[in-house]
DSSP file (Angstrom, degrees, kcal/mol; ACC not computed):
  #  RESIDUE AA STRUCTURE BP1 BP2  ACC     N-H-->O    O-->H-N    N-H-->O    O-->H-N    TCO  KAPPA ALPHA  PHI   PSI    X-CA   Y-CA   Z-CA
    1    1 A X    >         0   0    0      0, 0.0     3,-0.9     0, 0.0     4,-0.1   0.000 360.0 360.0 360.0 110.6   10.4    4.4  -29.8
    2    2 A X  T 3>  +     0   0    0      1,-0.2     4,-2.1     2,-0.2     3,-0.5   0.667 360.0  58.3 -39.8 -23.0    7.2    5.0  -27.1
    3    3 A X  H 3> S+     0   0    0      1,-0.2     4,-1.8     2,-0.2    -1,-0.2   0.935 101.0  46.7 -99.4 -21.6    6.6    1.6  -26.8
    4    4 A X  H <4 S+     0   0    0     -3,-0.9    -1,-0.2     2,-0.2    -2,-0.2   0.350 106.3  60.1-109.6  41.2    9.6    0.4  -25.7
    5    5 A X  H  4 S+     0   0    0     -3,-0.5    -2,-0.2     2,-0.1    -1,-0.2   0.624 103.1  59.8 -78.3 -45.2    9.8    3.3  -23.0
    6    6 A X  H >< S+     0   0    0     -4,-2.1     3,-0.6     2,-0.1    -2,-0.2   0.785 104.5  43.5 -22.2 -56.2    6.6    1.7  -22.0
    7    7 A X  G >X S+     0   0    0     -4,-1.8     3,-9.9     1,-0.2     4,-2.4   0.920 101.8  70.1 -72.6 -52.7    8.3   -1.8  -21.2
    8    8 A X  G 34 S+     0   0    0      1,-0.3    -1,-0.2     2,-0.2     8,-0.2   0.694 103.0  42.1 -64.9   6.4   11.3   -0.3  -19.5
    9    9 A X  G <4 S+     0   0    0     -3,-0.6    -1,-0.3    -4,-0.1    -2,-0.2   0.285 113.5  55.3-106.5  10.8    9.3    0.7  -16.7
   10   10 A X  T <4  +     0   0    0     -3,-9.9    -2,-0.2     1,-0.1    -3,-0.1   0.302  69.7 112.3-123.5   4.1    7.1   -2.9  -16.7
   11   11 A X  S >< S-     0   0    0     -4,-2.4     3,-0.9     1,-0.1    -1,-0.1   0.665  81.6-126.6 -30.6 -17.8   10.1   -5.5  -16.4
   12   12 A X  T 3  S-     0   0    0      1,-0.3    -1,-0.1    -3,-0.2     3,-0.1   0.704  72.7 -50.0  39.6  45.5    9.2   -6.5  -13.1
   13   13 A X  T 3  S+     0   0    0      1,-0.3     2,-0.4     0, 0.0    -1,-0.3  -0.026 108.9 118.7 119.9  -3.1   12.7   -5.7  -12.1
   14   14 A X  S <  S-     0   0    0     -3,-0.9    -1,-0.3    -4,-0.1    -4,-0.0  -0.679  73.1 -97.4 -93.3 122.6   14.5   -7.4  -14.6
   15   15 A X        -     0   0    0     -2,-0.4     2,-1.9     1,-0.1    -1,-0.1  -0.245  14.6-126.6 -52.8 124.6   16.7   -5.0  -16.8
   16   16 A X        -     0   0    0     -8,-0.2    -1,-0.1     4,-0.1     2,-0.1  -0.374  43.8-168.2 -41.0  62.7   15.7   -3.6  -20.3
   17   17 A X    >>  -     0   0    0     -2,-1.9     3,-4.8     2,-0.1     4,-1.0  -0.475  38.6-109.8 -85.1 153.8   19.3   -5.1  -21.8
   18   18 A X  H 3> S+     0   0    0      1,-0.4     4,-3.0     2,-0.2     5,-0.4   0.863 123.0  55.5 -57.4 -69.8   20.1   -3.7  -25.4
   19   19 A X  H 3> S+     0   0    0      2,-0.3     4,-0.7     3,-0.2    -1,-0.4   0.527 107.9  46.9  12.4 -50.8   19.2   -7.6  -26.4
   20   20 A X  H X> S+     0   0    0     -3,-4.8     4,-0.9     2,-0.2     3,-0.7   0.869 115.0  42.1 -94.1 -81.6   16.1   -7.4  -24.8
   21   21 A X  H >X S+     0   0    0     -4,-1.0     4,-1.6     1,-0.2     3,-1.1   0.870 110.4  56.7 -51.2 -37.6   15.0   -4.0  -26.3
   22   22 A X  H 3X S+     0   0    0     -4,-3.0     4,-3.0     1,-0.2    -1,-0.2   0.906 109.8  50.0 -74.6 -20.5   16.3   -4.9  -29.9
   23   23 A X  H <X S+     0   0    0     -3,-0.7     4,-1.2    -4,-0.7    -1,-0.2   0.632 108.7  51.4 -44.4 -30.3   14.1   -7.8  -29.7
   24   24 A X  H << S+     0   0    0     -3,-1.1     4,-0.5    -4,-0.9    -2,-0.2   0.386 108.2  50.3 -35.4 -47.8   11.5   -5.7  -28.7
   25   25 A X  H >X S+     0   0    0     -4,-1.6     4,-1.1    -5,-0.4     3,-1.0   0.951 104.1  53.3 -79.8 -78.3   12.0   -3.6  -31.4
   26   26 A X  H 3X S+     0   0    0     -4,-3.0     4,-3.2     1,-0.2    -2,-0.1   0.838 109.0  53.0 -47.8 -42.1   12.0   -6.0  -34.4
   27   27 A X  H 3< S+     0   0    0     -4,-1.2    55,-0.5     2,-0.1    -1,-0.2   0.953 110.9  47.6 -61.2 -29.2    8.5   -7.6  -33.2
   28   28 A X  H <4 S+     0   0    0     -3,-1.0    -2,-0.2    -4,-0.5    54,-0.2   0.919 114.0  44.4 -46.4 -82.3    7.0   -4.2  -33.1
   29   29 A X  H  < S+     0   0    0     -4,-1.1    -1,-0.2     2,-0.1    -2,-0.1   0.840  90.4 121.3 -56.7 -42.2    8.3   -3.3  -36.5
   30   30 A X     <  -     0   0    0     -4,-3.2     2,-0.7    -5,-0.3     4,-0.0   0.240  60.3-142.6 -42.5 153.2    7.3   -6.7  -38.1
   31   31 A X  S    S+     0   0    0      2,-0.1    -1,-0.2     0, 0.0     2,-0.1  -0.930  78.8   0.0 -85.4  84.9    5.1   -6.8  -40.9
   32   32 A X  S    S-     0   0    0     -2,-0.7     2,-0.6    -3,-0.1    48,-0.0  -0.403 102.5 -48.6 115.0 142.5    3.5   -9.9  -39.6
   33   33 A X        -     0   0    0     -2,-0.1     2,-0.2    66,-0.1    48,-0.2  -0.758  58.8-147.5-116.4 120.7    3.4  -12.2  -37.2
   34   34 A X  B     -A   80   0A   0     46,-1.1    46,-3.4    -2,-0.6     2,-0.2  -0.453   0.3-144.3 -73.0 139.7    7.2  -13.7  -36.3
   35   35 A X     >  -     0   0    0     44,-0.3     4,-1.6    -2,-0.2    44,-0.1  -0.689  33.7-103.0-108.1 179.6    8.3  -17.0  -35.2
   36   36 A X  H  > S+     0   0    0     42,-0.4     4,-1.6    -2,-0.2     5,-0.5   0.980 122.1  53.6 -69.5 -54.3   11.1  -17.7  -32.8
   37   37 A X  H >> S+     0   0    0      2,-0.2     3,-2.9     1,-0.2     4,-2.2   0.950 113.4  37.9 -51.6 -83.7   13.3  -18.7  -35.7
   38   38 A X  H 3> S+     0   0    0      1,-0.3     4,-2.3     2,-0.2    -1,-0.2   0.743 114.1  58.7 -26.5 -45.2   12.9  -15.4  -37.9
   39   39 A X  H 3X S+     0   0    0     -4,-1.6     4,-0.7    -3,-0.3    -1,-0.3   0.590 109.0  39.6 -53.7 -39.9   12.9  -13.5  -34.8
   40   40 A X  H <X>S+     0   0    0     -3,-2.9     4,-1.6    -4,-1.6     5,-0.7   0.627 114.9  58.7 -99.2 -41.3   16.5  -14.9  -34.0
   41   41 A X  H >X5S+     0   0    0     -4,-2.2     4,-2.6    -5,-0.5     3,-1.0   0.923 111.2  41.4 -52.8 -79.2   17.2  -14.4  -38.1
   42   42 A X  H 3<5S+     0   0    0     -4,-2.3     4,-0.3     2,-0.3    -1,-0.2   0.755 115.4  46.3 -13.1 -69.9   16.5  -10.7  -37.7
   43   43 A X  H 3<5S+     0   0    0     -4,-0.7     4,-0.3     1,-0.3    -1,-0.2   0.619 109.7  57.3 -77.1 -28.9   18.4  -10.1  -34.2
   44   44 A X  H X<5S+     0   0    0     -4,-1.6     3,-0.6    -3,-1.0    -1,-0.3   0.878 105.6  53.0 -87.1 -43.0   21.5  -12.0  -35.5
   45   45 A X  T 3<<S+     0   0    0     -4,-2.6     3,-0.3    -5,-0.7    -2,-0.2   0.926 119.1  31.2 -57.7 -34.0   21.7   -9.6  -38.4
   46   46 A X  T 3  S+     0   0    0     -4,-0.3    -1,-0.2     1,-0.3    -2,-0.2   0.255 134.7  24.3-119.1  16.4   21.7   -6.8  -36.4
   47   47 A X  S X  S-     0   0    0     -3,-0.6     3,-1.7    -4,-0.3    -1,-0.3  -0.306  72.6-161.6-166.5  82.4   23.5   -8.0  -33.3
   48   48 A X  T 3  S+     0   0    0      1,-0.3    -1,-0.1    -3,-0.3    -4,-0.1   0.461  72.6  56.1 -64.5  -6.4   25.4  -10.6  -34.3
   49   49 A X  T 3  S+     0   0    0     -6,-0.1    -1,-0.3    -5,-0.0     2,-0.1   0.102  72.6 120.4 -88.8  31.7   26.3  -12.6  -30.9
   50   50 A X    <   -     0   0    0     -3,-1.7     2,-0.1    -7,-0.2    -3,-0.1  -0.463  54.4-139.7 -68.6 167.3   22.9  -13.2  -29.7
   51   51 A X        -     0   0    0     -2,-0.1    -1,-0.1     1,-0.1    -2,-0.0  -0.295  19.2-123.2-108.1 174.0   21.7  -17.1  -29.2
   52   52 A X  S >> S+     0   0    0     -2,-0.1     4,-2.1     2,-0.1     3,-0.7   0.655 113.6  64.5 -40.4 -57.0   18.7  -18.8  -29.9
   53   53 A X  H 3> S+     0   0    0      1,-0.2     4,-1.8     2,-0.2     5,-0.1   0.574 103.8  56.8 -62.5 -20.0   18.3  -19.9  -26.4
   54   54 A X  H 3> S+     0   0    0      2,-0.1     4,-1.3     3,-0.1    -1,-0.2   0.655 108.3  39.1 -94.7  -8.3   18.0  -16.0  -25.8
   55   55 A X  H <> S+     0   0    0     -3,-0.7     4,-1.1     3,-0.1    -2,-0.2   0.733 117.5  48.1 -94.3 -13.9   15.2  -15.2  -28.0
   56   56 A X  H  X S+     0   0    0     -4,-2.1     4,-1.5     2,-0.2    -3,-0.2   0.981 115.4  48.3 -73.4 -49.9   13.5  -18.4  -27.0
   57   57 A X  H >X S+     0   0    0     -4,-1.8     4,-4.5     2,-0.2     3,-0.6   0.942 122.4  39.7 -49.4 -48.6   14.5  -17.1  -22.8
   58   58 A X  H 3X S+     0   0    0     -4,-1.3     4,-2.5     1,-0.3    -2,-0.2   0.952 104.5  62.2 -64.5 -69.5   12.9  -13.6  -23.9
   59   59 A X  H 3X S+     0   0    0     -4,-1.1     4,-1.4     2,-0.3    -1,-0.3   0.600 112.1  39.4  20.1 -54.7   10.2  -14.8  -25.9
   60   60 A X  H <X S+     0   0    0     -4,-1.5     4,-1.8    -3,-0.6     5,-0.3   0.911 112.2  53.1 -90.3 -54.1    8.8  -16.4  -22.6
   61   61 A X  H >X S+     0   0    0     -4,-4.5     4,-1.4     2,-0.2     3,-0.8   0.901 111.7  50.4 -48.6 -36.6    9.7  -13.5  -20.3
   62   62 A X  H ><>S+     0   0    0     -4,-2.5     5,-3.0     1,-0.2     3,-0.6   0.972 114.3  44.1 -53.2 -56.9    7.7  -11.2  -22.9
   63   63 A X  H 3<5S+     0   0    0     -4,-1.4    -1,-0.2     1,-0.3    -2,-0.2   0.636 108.9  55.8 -42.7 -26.1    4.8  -13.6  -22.7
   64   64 A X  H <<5S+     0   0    0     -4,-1.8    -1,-0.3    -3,-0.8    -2,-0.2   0.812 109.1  50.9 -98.7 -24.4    4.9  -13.9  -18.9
   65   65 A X  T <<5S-     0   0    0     -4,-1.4    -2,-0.2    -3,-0.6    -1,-0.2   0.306 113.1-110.1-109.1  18.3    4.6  -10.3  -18.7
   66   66 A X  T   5S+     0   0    0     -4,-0.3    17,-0.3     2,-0.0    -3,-0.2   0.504  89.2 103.4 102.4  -2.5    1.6   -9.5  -20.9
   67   67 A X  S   <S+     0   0    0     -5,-3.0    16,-2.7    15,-0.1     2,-0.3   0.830  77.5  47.5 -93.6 -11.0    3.9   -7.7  -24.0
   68   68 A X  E    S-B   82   0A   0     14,-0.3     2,-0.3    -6,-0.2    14,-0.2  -0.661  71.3-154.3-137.7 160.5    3.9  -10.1  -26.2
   69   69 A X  E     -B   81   0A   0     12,-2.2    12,-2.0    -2,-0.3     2,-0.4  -0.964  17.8-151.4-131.5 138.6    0.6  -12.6  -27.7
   70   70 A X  E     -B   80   0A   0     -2,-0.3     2,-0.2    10,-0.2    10,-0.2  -0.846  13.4-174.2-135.8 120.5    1.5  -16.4  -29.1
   71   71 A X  E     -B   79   0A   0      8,-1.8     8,-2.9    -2,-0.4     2,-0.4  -0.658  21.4-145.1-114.8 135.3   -0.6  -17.6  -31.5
   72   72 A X        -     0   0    0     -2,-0.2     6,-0.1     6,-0.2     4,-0.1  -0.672  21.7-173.2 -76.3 154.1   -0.5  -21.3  -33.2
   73   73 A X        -     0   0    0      4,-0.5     3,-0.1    -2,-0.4    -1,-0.1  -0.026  53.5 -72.7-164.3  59.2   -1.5  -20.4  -36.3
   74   74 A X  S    S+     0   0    0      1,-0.3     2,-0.2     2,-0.1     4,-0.1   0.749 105.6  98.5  57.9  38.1   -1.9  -23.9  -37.9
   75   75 A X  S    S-     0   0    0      2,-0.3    -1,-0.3     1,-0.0    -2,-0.1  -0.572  86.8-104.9-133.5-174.5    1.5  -24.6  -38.2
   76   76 A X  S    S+     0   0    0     -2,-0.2     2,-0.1    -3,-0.1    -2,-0.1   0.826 100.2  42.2 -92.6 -39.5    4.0  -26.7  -36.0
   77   77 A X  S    S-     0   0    0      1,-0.1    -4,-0.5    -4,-0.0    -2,-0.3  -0.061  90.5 -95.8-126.1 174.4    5.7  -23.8  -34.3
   78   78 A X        -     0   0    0     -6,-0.1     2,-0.4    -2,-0.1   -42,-0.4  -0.657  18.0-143.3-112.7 179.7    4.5  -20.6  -32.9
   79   79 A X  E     - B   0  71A   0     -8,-2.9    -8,-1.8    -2,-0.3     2,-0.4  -0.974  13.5-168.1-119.3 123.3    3.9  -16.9  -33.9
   80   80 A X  E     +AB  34  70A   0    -46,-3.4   -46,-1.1    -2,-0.4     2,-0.3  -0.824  13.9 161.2-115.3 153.3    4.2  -13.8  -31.8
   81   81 A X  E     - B   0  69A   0    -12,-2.0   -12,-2.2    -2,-0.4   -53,-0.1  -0.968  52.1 -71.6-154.2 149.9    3.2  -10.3  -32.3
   82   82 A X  E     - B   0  68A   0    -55,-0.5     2,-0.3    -2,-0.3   -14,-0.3  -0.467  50.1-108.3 -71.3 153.6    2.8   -7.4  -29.6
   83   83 A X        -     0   0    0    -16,-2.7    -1,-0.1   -17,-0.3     4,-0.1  -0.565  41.6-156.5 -70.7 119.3   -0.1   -7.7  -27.4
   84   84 A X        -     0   0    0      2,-0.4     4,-0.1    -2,-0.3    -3,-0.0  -0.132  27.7-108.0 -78.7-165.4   -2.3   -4.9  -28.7
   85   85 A X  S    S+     0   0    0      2,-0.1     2,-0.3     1,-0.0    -1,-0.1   0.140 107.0  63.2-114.2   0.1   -5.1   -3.2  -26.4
   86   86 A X  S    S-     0   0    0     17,-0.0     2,-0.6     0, 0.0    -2,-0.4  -0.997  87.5-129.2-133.2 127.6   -7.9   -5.0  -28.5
   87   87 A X        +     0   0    0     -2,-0.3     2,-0.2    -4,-0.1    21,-0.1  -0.657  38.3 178.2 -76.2 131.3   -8.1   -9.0  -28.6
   88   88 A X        -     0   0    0     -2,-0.6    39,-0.3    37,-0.1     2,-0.3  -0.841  15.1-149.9-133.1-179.6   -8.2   -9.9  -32.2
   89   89 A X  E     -C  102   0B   0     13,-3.3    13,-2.6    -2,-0.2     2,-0.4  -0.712  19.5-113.6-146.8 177.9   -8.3  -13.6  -34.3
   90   90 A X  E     -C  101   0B   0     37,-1.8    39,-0.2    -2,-0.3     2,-0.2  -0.967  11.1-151.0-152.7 137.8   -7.2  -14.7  -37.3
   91   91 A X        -     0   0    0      9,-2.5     2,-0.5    -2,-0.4    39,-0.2  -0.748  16.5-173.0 -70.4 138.3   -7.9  -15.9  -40.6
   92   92 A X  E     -d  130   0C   0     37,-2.0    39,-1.3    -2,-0.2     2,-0.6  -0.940  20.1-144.0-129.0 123.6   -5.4  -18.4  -42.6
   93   93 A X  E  >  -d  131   0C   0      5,-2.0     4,-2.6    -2,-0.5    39,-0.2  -0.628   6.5-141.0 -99.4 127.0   -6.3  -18.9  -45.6
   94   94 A X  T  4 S+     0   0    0     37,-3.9    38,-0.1    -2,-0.6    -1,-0.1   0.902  95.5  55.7 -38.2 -48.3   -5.4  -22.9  -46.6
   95   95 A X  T  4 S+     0   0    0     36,-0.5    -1,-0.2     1,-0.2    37,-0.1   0.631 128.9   1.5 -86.3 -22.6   -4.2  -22.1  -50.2
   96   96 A X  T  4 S-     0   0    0      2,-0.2    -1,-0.2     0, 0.0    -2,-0.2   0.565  88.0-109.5-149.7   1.8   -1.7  -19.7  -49.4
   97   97 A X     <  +     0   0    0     -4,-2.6    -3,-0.1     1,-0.3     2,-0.1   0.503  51.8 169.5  31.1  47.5   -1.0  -18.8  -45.7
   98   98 A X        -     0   0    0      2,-0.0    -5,-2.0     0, 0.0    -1,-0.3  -0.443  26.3-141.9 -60.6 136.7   -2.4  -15.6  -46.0
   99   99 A X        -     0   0    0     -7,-0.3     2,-0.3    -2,-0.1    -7,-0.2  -0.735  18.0-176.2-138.6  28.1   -2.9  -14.1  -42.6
  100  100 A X        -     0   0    0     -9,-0.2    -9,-2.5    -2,-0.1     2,-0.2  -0.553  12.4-159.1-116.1  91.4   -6.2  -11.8  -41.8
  101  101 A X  E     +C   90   0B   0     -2,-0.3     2,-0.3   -11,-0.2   -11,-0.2  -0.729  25.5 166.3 -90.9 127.4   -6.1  -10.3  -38.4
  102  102 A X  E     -C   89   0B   0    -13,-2.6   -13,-3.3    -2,-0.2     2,-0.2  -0.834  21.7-154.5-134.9 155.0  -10.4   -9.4  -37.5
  103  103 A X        -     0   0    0     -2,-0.3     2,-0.3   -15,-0.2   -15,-0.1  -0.794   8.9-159.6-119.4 173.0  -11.9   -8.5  -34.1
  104  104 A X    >>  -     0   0    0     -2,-0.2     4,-1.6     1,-0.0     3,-1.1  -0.784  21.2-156.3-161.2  83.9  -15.7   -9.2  -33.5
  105  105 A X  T 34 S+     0   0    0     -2,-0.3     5,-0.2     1,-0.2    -1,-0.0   0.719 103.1  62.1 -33.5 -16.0  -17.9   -7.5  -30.7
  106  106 A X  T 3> S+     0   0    0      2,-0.2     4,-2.2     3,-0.1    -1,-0.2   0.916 106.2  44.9 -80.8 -42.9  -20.1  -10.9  -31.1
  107  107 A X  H <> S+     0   0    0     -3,-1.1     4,-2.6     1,-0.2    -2,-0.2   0.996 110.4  54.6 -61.3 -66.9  -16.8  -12.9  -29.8
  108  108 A X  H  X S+     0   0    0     -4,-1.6     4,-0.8     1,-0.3    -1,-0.2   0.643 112.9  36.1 -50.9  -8.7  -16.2  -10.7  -27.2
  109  109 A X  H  > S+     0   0    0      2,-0.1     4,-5.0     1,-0.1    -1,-0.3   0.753 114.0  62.5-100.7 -24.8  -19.7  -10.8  -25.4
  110  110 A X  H  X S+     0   0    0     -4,-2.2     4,-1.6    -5,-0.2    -2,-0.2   0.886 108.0  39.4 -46.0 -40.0  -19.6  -14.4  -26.4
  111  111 A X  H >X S+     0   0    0     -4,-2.6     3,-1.8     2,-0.2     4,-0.7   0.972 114.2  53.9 -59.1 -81.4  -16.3  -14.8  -24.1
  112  112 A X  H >X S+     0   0    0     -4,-0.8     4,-1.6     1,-0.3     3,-0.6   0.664 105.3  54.6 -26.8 -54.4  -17.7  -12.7  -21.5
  113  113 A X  H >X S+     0   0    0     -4,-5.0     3,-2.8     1,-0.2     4,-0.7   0.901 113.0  39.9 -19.5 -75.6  -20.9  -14.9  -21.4
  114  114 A X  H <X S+     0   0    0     -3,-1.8     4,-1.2    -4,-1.6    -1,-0.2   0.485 105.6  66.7 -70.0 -24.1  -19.2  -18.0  -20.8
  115  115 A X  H <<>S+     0   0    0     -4,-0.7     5,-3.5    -3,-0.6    -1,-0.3   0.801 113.6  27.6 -86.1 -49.2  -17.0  -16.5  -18.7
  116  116 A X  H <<5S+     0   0    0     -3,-2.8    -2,-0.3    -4,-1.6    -1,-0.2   0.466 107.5  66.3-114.2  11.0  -19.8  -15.8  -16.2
  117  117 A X  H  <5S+     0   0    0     -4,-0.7    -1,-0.2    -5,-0.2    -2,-0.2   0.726 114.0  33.4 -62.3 -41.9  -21.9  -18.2  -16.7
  118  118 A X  T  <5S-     0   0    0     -4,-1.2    -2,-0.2    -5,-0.1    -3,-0.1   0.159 102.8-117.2-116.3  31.9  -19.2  -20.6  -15.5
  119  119 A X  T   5 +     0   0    0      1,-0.2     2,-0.3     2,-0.0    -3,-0.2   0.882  69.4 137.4  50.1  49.7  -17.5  -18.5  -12.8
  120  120 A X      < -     0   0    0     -5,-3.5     2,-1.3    -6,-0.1    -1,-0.2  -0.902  50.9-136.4-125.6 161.6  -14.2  -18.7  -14.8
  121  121 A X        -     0   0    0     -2,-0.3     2,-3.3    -3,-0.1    -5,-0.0  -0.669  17.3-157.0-111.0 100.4  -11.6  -16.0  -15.5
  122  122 A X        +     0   0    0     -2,-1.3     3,-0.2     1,-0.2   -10,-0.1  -0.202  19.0 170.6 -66.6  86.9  -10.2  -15.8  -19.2
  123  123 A X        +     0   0    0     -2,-3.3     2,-0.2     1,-0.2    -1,-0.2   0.535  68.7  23.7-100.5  18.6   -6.9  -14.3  -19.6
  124  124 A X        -     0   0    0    -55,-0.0     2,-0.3     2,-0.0    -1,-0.2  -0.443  55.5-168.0-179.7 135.6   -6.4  -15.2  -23.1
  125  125 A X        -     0   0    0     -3,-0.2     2,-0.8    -2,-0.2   -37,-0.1  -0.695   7.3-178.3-106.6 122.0   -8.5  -16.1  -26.0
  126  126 A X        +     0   0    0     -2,-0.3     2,-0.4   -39,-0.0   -37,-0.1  -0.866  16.4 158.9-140.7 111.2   -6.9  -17.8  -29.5
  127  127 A X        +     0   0    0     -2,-0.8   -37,-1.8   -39,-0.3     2,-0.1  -0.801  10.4 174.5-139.3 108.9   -9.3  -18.4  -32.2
  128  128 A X        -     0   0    0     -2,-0.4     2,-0.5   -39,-0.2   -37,-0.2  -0.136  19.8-149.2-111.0-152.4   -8.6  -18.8  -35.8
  129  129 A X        -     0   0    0    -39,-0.2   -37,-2.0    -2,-0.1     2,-0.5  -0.841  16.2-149.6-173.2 122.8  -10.7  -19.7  -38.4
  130  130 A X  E     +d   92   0C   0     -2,-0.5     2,-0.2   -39,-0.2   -37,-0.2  -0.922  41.7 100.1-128.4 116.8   -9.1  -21.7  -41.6
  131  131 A X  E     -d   93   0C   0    -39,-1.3   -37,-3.9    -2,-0.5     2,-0.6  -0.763  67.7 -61.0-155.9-137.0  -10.3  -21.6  -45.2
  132  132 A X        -     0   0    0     -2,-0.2     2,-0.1   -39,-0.2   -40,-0.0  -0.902  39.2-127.1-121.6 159.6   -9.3  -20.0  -48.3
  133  133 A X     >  -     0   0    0     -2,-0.6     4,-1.3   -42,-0.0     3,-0.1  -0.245  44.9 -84.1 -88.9 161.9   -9.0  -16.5  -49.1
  134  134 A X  H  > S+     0   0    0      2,-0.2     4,-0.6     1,-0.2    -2,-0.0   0.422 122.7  49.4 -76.0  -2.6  -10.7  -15.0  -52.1
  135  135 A X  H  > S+     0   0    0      2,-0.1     4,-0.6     3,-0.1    -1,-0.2   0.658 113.6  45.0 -60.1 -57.0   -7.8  -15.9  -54.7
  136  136 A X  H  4 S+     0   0    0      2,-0.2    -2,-0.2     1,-0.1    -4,-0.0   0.618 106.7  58.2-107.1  11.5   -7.6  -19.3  -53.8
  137  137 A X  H >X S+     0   0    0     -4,-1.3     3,-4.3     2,-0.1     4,-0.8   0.962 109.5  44.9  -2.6 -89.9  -10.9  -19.7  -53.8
  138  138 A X  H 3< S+     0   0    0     -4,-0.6    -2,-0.2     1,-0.3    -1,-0.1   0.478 107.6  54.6 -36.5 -33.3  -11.0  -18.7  -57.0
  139  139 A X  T 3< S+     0   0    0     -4,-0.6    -1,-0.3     2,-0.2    -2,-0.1   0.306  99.7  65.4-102.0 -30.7   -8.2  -20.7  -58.0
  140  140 A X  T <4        0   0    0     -3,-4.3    -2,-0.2     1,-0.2    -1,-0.1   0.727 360.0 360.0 -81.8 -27.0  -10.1  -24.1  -56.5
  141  141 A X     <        0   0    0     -4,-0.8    -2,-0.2    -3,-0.0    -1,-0.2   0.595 360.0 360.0 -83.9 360.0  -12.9  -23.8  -59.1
């Protein structure tokens, strides 16, 4: 898989262990944005001694090195998905916890603005937007 040929050379010295990459793997593939719990559901199926306490350790090392984005996403717990090459936001629809990943040139000059307007550097942006989707809309009237 190309992307996580990518990673084994950005570890920052810390070894690609089969662990690592099948973690690696399963957020790629997901359909969806994963929590640490699903994520460990997943990894245990297909490598059955792995911990919790090693997708939670990985989980952060992914995050501390840029591969990974964690989004609240109006829930208790978090969600992670790989970082793509475009910042994007989310919908959640209320009614059903329907999921709508948008990007927006308007946000992005909007950041930028603010960004130099106040002499600050933004390294990561989480904006979601909560109502209902066009079903349960429908479904409210």
């Amino acid at each position: 898989m190309i992307i996580i040929r990518n990673y084994k050379t950005q570890m920052a010295g810390r070894p690609l262990t089969a662990q690592r990459r099948l973690l690696l793997e399963l957020i790629s593939e997901a359909k969806g944005h994963l929590d640490a719990d699903e994520l460990y559901r997943l990894a245990k199926e297909k490598e059955p001694p792995i911990s919790l306490a090693t997708v939670y350790r990985n989980l952060r090392l992914f995050k501390e090195l840029g591969f990974i984005a964690e989004s609240n996403l109006g829930e208790t717990h978090s969600h992670f998905e790989i970082k793509g090459t475009v910042e994007h936001y989310h919908f959640i629809c209320l009614g059903c916890g329907k999921i709508i990943e948008f990007d927006s040139p308007l946000i992005v000059k909007a950041i930028n603005k603010v960004q130099r307007e106040n002499d600050f550097d933004i390294t990561s942006v989480q904006l979601k937007l909560e109502g209902y989707c066009a079903k349960c809309k429908e479904k409210r009237k």
